[in-house]
N, C-alpha and C positions, 0 to 999 in steps of 0.2 A: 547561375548568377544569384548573387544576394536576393534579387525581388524577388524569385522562384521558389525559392530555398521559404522564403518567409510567408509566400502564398498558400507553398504548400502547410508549412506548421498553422496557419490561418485557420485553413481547409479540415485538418486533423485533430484540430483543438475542436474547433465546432463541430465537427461530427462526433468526438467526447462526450458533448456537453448533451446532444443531443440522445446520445444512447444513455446517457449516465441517466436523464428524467424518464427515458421511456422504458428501464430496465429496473422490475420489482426485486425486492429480495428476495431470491434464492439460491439455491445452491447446485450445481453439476461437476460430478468428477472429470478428471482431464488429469489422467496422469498420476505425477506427483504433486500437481495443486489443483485448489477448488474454486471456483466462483461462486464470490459471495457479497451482500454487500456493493448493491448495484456498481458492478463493473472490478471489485479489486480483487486481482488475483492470490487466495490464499496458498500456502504450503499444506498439503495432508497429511504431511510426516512432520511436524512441529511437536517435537519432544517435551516443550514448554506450554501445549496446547491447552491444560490445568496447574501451570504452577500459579502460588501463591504471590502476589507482589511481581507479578510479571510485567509492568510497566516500569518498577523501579529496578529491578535487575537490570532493562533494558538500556535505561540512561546509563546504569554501571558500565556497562556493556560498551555503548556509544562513547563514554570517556575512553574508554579504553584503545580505541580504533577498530573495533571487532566486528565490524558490518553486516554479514549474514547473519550471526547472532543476535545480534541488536534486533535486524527484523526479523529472525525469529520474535525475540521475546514481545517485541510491541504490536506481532500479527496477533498473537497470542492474549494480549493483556486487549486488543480490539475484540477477539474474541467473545473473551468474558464478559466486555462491556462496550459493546461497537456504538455509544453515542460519543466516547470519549475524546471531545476534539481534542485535547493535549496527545496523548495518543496518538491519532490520525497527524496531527503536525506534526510531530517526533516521527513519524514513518514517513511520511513525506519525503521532509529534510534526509533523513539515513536512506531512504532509496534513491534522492537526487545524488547524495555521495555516493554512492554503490553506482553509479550512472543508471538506473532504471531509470527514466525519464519519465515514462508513461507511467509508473507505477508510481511514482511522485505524485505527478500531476493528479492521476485518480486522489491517493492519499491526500492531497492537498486542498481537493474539494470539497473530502467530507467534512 
C-alpha cells in the first residue's frame, strides 16, 4: 500500500541522515568504487579523476544527455574540491536522472 511504501522511505531516509552525521571522512575500496565523503559512493576507475575544468566538462556533458559521463566528470570535479555545493547539486540532479536515487539523495545533502 501507499502508507507502507512511504513508511518505509520514511524509515530509510532517516537512517541516511543518521549514518551520513555518524560517518567521518574516509575512504575504503569496494570494487570498482570508493567510499568517500561521508556516505557517497565514488567510481575508482574515473578517467577524469585529474582533469582540468572537470566541473565544466561536466555540464557539457549533462547538456548533452550523457549520464554516466556527466557523473563521471562531476565525481571527479567533487574530488578536487569536495566543499563544491554547485557540484554536489549538479550530481544530485544527474544521478536522480540516472535513477540512483540513493546516490541523489546522498549528493543532495552535501
Amino acid at each position: 500500500s501507499d502508507t507502507e511504501f512511504w513508511d518505509k522511505m520514511q524509515a530509510e531516509w532517516e537512517e541516511m541522515a543518521r549514518v551520513e552525521v555518524a560517518i567521518p571522512c574516509y575512504s575504503v575500496h569496494r570494487g570498482s568504487i570508493i567510499t568517500l565523503l561521508q556516505g557517497y559512493y565514488f567510481h575508482t576507475e574515473n578517467p577524469f579523476k585529474d582533469w582540468p575544468g572537470a566541473f565544466e566538462e561536466g555540464l557539457k556533458k549533462m547538456k548533452e544527455g550523457d549520464l554516466p559521463v556527466t557523473i563521471l566528470y562531476l565525481e571527479a570535479a567533487i574530488l578536487q574540491e569536495p566543499n563544491d555545493a554547485e557540484a554536489w547539486q549538479f550530481l544530485g540532479i544527474t544521478q536522480a536522472e540516472n535513477e540512483n536515487e540513493q546516490a541523489a539523495i546522498v549528493a543532495l545533502q552535501r
